[in-house]
Steps between C-alpha positions, in 0.01 A plus 500: 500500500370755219638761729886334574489472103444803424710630712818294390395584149514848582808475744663253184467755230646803705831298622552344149679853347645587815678104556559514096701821530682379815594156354641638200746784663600196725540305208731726343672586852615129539599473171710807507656421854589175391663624206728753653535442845779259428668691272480821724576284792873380300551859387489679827531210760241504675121483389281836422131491647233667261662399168169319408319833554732744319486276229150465457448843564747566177332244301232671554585831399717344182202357388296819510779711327477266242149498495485882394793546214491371165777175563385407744122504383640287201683270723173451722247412150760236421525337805080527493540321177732221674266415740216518273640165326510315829185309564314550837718792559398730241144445615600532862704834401246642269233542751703619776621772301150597343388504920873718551436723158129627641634667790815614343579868513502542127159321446259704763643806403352459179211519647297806639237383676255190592201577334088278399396488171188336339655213339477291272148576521261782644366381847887291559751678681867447493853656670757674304736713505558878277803517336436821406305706250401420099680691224558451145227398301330313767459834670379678214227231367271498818281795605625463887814497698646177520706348726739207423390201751695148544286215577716245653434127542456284877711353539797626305485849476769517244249481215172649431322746281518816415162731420432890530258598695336841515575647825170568602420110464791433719454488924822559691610314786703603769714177557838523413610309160730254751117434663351468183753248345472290823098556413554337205783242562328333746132447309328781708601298830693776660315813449684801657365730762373845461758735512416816747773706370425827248388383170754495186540810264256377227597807322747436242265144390 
């Protein structure tokens, strides 16, 4: 019995993206075809296969123009702010989107690498990620080379801290930072596998 659990656990948590992904483009499929395949069908006669697919597919791509120019990026906070005034929703919404931000494009290429550090105390180790290296004053105040490194929390890596860390304290890891989110996300319960391929350029950190 320990064994069938686990492996419906297991078999549970890697269908649950996959089925969520596929349940919302169907979602937005039916929607659309219902929408226009009536209208289409009056227009031209007869009906048109694939509208619910073209559609979506423009929805899709609508929604990520608007995404990266200024309107639209306006248009997007407010309707944020809507649904942030709708109870159960905005809870709902908010941590989807903190799960959606971490794995964003913008969000892990702010990040170098996955790297240890002794924190918050000496003996404790914990995962973060260098976002690149100190300058300023912080720089100029230490005796070492420091290196900028984002603690996140487990499980919403969306927050965190940020310390610097003298390079020599810090030990590199050669997951990738998708790996080491996932790391992280899931409370240390999926730990990646050792990559084979060459080592990153550690050069420029």
């Amino acid at each position: 019995m320990k064994r069938l659990r686990k492996l419906f656990v297991t078999g549970l948590f890697v269908l649950l993206p996959v089925v969520a992904t596929i349940y919302i483009l169907l979602f937005l499929f039916n929607i659309f075809d219902g929408l226009f395949r009536g209208v289409l069908q009056t227009v031209f006669g007869r009906p048109l296969p694939g509208v619910g697919v073209v559609f979506t597919l423009l929805l899709v791509l609508l929604t990520g123009f608007l995404a990266t120019n200024i309107i639209g990026k306006k248009i997007i906070v407010s309707l944020e702010k809507m649904i942030g005034k709708v109870p159960v929703m905005n809870s709902v919404y908010s941590a989807l989107k903190q799960v959606v931000d971490a794995f964003s494009p913008d969000q892990t290429n702010a990040f170098q690498r996955v790297a240890m550090v002794e924190y918050p105390r000496k003996g404790t180790w914990s995962i973060g990620f260098v976002t690149g290296i100190s300058s300023g004053e912080v720089q100029r105040k230490t005796e070492h080379e420091v290196l900028n490194i984002f603690i996140p929390t487990t499980p919403n890596p969306t927050s965190g801290f940020l310390i610097f860390v003298p390079k020599q304290d810090v030990i590199f890891l050669e997951m990738s930072v998708e790996d080491g989110l996932k790391l992280i996300i899931s409370g240390g319960v999926i730990t990646p596998k050792e990559q084979a391929e060459e080592k990153n350029d550690t050069s420029h950190i």
